[in-house]
N, CA, C and O of each residue as an XYZ file, in Angstrom:
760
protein
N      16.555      3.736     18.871
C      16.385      5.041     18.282
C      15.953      6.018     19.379
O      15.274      5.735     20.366
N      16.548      7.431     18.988
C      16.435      8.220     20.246
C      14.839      9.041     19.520
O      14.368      9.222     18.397
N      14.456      9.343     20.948
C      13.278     10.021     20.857
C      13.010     11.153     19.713
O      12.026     11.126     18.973
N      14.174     12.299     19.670
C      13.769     13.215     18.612
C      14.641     12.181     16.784
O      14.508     12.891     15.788
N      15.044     11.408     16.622
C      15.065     10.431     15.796
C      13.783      9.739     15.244
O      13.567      9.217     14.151
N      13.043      9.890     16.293
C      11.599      8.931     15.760
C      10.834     10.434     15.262
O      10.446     10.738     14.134
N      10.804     10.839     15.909
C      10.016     12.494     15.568
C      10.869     12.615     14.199
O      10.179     12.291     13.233
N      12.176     12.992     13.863
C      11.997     13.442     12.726
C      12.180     12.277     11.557
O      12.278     12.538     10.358
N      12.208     10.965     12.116
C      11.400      9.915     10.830
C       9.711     10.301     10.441
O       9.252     10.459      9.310
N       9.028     10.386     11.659
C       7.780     10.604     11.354
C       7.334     11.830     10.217
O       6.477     11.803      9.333
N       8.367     12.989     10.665
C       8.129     14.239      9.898
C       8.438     13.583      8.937
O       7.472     13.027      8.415
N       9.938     13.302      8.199
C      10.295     12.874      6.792
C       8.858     12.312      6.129
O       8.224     12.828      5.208
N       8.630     11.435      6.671
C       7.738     10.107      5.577
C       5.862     10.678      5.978
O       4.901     10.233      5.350
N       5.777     11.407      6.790
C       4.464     12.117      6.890
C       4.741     13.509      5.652
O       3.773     14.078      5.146
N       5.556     13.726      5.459
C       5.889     14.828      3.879
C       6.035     13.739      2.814
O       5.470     13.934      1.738
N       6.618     12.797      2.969
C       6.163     12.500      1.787
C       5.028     11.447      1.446
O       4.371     11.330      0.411
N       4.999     10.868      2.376
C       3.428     10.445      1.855
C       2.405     11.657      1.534
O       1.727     11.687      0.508
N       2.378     12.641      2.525
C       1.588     13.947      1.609
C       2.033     14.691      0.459
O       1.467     15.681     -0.006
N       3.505     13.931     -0.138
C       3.402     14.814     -1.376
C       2.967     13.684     -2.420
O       2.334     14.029     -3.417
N       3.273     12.427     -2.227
C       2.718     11.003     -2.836
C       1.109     11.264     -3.036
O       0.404     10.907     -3.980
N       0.895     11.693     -2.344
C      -0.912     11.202     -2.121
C      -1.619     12.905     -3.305
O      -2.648     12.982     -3.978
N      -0.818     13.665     -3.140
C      -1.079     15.175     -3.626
C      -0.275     14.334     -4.995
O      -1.138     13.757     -5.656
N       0.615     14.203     -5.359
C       0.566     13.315     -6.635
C      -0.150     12.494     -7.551
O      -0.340     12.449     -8.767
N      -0.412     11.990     -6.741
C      -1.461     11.009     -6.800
C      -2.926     11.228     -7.170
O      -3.724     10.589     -7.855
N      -2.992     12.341     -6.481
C      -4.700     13.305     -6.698
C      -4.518     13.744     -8.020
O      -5.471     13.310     -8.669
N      -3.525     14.595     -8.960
C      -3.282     15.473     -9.420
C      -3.066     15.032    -10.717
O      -3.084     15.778    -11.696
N      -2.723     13.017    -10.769
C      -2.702     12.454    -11.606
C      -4.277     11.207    -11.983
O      -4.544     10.559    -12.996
N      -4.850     11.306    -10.922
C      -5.604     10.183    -10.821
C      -7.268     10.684    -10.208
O      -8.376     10.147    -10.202
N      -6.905     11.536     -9.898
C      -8.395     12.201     -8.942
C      -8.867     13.525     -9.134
O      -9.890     13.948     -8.594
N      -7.989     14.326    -10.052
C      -8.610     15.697    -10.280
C      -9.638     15.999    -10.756
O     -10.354     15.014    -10.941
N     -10.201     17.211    -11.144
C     -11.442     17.787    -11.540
C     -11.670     17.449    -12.874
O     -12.769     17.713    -13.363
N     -10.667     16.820    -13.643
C     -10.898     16.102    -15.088
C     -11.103     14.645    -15.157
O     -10.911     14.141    -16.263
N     -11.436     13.913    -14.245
C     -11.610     12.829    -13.995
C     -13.153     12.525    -13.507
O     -13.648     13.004    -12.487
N     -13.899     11.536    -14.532
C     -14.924     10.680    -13.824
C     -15.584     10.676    -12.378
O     -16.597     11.087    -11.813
N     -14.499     10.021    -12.129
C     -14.189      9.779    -10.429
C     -14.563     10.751     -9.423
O     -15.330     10.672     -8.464
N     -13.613     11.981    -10.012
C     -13.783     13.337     -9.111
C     -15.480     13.974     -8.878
O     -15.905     14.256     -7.758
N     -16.115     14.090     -9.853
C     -17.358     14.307    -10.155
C     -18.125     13.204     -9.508
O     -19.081     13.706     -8.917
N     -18.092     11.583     -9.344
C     -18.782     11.010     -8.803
C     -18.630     11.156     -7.088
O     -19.526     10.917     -6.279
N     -17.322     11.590     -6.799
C     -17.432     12.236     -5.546
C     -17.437     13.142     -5.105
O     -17.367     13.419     -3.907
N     -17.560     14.082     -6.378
C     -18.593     15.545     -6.034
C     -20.288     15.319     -5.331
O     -20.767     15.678     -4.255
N     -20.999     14.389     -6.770
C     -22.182     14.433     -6.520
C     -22.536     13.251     -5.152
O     -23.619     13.239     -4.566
N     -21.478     12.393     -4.856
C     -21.955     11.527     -3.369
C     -21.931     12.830     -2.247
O     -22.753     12.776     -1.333
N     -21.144     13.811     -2.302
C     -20.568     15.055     -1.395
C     -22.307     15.707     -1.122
O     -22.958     15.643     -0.080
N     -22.729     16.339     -2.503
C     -23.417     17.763     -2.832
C     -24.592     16.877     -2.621
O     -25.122     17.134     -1.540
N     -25.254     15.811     -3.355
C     -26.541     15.448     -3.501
C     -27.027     15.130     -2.579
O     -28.244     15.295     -2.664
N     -26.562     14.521     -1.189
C     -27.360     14.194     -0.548
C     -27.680     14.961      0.657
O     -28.455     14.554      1.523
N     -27.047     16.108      0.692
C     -27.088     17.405      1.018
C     -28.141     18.207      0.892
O     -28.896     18.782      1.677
N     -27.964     18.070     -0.983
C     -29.227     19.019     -1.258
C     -30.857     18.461     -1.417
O     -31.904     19.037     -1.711
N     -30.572     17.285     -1.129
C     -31.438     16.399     -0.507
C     -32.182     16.362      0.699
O     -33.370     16.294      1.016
N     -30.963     16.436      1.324
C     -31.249     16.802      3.304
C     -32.095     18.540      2.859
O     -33.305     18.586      3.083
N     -31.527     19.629      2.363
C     -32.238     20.948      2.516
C     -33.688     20.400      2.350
O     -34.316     20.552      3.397
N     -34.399     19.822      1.381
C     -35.714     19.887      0.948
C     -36.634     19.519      1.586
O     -37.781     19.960      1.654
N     -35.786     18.056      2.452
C     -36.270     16.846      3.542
C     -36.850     16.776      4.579
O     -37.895     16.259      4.975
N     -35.627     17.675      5.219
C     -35.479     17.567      6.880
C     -37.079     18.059      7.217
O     -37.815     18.601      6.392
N     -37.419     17.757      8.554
C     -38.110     18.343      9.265
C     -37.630     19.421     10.326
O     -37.416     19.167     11.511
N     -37.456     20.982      9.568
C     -37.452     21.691     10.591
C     -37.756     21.943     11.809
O     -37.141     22.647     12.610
N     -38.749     21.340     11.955
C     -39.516     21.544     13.837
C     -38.386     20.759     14.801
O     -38.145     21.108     15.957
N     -37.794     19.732     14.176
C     -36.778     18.899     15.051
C     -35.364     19.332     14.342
O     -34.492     18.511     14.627
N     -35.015     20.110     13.721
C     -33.596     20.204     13.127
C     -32.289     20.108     13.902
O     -31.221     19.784     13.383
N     -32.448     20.396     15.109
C     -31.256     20.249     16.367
C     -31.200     19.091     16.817
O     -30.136     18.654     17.256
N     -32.385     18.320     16.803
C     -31.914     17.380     17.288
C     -31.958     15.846     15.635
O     -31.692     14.666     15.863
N     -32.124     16.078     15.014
C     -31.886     15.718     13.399
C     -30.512     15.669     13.101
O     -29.861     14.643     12.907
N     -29.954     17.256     13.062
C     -28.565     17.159     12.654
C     -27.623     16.627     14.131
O     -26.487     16.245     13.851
N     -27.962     16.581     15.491
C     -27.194     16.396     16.393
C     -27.091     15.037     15.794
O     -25.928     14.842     15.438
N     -28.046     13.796     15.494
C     -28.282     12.625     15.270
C     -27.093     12.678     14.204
O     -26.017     12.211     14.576
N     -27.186     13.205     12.905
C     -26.561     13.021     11.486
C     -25.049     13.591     12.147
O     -24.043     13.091     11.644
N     -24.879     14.484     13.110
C     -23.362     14.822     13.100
C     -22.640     13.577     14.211
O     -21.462     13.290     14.423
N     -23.244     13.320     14.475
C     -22.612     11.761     15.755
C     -22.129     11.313     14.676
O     -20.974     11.408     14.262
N     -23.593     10.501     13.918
C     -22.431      9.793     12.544
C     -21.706     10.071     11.789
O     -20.939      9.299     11.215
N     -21.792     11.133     11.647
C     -20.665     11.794     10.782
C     -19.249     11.826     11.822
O     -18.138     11.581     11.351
N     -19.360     12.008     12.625
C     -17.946     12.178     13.789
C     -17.563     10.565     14.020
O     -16.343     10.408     13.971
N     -18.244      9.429     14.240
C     -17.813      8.188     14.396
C     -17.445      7.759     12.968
O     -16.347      7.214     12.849
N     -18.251      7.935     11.782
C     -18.088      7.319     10.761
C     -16.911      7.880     10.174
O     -16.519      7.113      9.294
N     -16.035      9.085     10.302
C     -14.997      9.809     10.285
C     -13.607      9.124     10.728
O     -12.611      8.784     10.090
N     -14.048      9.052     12.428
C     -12.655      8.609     12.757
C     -12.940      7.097     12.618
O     -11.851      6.614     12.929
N     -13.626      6.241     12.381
C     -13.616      5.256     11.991
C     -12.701      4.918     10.973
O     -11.606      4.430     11.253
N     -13.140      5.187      9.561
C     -12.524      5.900      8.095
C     -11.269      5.803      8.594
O     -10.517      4.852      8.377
N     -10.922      7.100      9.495
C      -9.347      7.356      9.541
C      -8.255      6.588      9.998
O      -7.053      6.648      9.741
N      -9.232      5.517     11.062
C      -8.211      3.904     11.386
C      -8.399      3.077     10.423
O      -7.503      2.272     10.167
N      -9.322      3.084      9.847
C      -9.472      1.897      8.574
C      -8.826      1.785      7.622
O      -8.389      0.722      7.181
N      -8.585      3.469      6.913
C      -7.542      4.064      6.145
C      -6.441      3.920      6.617
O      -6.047      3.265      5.652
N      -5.320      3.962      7.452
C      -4.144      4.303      8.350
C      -3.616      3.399      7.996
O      -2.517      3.434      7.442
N      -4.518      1.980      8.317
C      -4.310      0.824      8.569
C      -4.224     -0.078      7.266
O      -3.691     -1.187      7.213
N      -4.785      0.531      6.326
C      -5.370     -0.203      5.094
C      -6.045     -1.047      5.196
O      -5.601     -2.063      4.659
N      -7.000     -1.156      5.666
C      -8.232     -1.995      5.632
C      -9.235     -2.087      4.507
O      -9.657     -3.006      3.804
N      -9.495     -0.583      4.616
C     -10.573      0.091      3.731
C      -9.814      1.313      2.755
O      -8.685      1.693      3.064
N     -10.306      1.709      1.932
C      -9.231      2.658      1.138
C     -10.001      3.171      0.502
O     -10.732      2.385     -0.102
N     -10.236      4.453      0.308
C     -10.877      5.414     -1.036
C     -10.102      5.768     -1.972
O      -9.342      6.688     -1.669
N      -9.983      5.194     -3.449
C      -8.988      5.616     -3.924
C      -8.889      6.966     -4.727
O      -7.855      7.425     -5.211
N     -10.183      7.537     -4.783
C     -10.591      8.779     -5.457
C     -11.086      9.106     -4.573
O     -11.844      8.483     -3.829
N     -10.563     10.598     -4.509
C     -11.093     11.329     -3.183
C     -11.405     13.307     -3.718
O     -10.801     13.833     -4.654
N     -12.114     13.802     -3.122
C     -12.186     15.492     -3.261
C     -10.661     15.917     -3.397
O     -10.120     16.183     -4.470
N     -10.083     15.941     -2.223
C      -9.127     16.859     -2.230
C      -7.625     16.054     -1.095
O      -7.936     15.770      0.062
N      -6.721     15.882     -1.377
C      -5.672     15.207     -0.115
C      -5.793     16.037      1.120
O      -5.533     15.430      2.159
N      -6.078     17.097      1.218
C      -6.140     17.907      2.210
C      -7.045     17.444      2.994
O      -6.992     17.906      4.134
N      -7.961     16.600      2.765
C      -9.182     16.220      3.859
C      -9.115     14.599      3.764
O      -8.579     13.923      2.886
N      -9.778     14.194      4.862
C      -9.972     12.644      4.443
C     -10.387     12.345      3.415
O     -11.043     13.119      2.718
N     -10.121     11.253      3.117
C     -10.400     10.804      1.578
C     -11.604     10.461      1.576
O     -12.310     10.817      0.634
N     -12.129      9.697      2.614
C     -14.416      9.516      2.453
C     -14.654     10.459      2.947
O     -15.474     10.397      3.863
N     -14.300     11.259      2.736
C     -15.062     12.451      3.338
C     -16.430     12.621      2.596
O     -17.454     13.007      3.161
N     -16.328     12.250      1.095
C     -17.892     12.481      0.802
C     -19.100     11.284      1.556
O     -20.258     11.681      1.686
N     -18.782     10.029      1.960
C     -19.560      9.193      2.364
C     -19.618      9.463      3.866
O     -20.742      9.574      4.354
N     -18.126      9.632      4.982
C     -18.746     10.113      6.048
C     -19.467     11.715      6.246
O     -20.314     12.040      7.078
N     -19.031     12.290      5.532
C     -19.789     13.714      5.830
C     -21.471     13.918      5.299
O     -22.325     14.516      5.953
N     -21.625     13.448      4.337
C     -22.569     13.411      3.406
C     -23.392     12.233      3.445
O     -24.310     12.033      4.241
N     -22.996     11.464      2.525
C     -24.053     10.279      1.800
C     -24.543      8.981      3.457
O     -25.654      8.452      3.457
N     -23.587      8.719      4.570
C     -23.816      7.711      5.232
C     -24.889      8.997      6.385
O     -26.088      8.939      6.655
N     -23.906      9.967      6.793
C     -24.913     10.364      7.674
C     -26.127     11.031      7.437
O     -26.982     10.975      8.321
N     -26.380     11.714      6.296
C     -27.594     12.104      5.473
C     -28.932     10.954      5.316
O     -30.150     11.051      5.459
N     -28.209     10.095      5.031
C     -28.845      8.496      4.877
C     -29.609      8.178      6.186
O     -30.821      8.111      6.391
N     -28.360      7.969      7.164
C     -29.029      7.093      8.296
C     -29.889      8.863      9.003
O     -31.105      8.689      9.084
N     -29.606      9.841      9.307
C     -30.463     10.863      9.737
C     -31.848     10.934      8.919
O     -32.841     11.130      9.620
N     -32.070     10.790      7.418
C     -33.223     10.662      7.003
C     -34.098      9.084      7.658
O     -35.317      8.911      7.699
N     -33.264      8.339      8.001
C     -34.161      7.251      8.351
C     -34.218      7.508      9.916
O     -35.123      7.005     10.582
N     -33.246      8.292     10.484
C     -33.804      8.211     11.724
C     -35.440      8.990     12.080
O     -36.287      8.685     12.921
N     -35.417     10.070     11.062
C     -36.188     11.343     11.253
C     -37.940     10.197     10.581
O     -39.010     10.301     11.180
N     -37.765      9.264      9.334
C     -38.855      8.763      9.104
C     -39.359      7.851     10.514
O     -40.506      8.036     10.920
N     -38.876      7.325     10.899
C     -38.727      6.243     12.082
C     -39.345      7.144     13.164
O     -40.428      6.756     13.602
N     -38.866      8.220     13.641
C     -39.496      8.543     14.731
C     -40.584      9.196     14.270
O     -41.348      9.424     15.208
N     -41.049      9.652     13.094
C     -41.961     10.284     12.626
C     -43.247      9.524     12.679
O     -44.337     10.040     12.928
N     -42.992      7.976     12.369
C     -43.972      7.498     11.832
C     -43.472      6.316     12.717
O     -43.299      5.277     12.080
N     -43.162      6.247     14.253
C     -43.315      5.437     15.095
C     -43.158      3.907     14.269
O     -44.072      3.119     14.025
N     -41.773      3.771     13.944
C     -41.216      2.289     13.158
C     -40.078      2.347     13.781
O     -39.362      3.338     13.928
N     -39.879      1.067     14.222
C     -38.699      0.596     14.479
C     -37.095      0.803     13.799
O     -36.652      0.082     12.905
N     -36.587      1.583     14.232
C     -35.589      2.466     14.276
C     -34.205      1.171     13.891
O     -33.299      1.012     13.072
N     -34.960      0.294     15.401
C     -33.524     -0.587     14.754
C     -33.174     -1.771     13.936
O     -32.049     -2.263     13.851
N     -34.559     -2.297     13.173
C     -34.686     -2.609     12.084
C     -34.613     -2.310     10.595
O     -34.375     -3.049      9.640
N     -34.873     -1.077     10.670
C     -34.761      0.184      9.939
C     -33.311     -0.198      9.238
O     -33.102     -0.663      8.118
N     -32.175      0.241     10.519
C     -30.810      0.507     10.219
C     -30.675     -1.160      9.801
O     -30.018     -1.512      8.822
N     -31.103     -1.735     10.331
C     -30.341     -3.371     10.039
C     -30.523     -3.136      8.053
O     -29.555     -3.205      7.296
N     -31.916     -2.879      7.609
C     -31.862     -2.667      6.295
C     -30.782     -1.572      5.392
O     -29.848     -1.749      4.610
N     -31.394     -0.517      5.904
C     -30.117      0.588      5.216
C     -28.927      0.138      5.334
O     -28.309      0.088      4.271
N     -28.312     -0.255      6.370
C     -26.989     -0.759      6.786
C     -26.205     -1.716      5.210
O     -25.275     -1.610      4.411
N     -27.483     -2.707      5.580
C     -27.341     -3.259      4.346
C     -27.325     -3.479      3.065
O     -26.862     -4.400      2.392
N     -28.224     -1.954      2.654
C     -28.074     -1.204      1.039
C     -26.656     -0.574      0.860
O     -26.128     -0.449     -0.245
N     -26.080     -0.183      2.047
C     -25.023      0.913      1.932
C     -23.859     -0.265      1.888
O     -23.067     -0.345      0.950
N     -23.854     -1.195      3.047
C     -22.520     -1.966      2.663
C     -22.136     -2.864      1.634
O     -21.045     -2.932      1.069
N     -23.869     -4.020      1.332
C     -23.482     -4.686      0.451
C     -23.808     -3.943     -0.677
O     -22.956     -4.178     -1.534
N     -24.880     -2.933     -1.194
C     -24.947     -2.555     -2.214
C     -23.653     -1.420     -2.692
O     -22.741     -1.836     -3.407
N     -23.682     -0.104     -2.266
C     -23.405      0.612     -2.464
C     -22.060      0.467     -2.241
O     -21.247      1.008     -2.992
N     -21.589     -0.467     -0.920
C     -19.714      0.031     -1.133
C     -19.385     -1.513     -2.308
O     -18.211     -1.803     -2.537
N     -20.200     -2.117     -2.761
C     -20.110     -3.295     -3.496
C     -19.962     -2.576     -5.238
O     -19.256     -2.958     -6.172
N     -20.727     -1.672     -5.171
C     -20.821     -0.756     -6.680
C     -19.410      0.130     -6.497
O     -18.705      0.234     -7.500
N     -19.071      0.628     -5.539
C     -18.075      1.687     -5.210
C     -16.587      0.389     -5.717
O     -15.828      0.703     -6.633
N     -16.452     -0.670     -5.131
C     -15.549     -1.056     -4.714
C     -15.615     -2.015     -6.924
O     -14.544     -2.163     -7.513
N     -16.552     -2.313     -7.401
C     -16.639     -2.590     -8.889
C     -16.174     -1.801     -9.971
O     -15.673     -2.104    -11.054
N     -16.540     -0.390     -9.271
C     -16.355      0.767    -10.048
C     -14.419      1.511     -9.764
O     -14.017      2.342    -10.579
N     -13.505      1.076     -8.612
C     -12.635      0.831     -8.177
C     -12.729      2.113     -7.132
O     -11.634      2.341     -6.617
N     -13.776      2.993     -6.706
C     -13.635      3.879     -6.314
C     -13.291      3.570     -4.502
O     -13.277      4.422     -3.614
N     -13.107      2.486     -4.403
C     -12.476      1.928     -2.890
C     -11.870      0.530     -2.580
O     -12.615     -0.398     -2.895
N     -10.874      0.239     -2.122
C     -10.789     -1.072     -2.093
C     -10.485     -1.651     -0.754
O     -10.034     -1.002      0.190
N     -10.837     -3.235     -0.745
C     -11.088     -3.717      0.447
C      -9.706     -4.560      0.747
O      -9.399     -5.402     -0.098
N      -8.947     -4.411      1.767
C      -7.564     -5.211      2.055
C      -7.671     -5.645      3.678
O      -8.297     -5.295      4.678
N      -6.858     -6.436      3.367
C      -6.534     -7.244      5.111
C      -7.724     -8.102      5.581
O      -7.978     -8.262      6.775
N      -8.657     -8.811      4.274
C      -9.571     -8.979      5.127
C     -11.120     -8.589      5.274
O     -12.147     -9.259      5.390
N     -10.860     -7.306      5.222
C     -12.200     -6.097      5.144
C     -12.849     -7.013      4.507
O     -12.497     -8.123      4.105
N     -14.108     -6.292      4.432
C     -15.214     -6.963      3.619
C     -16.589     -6.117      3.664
O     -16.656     -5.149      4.422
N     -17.451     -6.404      3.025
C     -19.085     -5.902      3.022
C     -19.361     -6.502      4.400
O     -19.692     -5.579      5.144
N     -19.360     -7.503      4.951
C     -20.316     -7.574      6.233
C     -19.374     -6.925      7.410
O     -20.088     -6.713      8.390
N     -18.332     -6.629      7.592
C     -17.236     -5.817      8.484
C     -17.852     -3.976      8.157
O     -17.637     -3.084      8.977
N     -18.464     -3.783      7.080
C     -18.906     -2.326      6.854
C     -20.382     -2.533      7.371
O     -20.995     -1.589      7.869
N     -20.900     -3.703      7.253
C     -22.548     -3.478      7.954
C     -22.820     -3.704      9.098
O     -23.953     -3.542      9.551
N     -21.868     -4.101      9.742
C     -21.571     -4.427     11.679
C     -21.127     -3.300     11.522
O     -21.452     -2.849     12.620
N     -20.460     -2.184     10.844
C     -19.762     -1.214     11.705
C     -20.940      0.065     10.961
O     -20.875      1.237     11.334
N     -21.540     -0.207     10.335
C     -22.998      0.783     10.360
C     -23.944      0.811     11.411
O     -24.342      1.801     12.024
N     -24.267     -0.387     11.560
C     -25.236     -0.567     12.660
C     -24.502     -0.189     13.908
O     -25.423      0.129     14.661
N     -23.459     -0.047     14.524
C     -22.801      0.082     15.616
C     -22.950      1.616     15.340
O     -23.783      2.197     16.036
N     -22.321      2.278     14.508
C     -22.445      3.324     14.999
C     -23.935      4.593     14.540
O     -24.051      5.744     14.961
N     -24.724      3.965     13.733
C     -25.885      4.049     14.018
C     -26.763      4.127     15.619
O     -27.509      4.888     16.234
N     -26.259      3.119     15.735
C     -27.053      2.549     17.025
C     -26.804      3.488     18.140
O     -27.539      4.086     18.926
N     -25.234      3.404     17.908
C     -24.900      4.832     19.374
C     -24.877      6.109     18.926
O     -24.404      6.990     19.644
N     -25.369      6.383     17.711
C     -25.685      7.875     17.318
C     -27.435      7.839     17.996
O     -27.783      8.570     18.923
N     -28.235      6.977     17.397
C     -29.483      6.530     18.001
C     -29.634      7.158     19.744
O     -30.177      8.234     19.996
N     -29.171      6.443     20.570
C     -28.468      5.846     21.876
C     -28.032      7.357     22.594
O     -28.335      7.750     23.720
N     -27.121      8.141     21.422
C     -26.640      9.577     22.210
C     -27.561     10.369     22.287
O     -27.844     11.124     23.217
N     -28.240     10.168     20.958
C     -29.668     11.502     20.386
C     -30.326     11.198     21.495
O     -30.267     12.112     22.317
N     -31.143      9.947     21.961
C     -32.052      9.676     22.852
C     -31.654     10.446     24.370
O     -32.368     11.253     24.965
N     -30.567     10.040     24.712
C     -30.032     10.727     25.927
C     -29.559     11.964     25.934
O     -29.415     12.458     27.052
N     -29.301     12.551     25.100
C     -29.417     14.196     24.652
C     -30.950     14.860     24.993
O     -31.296     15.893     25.566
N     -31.529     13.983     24.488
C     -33.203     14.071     24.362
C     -33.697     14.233     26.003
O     -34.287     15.153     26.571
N     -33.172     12.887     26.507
C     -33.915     12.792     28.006
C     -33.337     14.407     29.177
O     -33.961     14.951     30.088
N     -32.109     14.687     28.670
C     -31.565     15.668     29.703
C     -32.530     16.850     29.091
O     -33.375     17.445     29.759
N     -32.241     17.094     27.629
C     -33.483     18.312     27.485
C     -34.648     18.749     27.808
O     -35.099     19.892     27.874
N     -35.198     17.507     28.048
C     -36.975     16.991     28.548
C     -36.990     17.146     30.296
O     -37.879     17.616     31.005
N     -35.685     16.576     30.677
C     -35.653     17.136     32.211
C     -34.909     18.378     32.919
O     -34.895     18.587     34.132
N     -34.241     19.229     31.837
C     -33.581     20.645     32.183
C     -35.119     21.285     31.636
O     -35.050     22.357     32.238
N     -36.143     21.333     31.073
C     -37.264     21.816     30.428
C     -38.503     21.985     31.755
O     -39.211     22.958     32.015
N     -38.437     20.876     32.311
C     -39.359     20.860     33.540
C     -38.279     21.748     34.983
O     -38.731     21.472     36.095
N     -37.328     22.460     35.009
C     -36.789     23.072     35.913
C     -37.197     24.624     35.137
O     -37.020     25.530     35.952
N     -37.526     24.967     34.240
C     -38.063     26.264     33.810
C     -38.976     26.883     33.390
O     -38.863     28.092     33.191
């Protein structure tokens, strides 16, 4: 197959899987559905959660922490999804990733509130995550995945989601800290 041949296979079946999937929403995921609302409130609540929470005095470096995970736990999602590994089958909107409420919201809201208790109150950070890790994969994607709001293929599993919490926990952890050290030493040059 010649080069602009593969390009316009890709276009064809990238339209229609986006009109499949916009089908699909419109029959199975809209604003009259259960579903839609339970991934409204995973989206909104833990959000309006984070407003009440956070500790302002550190908020830059809080949300720098919560947006790492949100950026790994994202494109993570988006190979897991691609691939079918992992699958959200109710989602906000086709226009965005489909976890978008768990990576944007509920995982990094989560692990940023435990990072912010942890350094607050001088506790071990990476014990911490070994627990949460483990409410979110075996509990929570275990209720998600009962309730059918995700399903697990190829394999996947609850302990493949709590190795890949703690990983990218750890180097959200790992970046914040070294974000931290350059600030602390550009601070002593002024």
């Amino acid at each position: 197959m010649e080069y602009k041949e593969y390009w316009m296979q890709i276009y064809e079946k990238s339209e229609e899987l986006n009109s499949l999937t916009s089908s699909y929403w419109n029959d199975y995921s809209n604003i009259w559905t259960w579903q839609f609302w339970v991934v409204v409130f995973l989206l909104v609540f833990p959000l309006i959660l984070l407003y009440f929470i956070v500790d302002r005095k550190r908020v830059f470096e809080l949300f720098f922490f919560g947006y790492t995970v949100h950026v790994l736990w994202t494109y993570t999602d988006i190979i897991l999804e691609g691939f079918r590994y992992f699958v959200h089958t109710y989602f906000l909107t086709p226009l965005l990733p489909l976890a978008l409420n768990m990576t944007a919201s509920a995982l990094p809201v989560g692990f940023l509130l435990l990072y912010q208790y942890c350094t607050n109150n001088e506790k071990n950070f990476y014990l911490y995550t070994l627990l949460l890790s483990g409410v979110f994969a075996f509990g929570f994607a275990t209720i998600e995945e009962y309730l059918g709001l995700l399903e697990f293929e190829k394999g996947m599993n609850q302990l493949y989601i709590f190795l890949i919490d703690i990983a990218i926990a750890y180097i959200a952890y790992w970046g914040t800290k070294l974000i931290l050290k350059f600030r602390v030493r550009d601070e002593k040059y002024y």
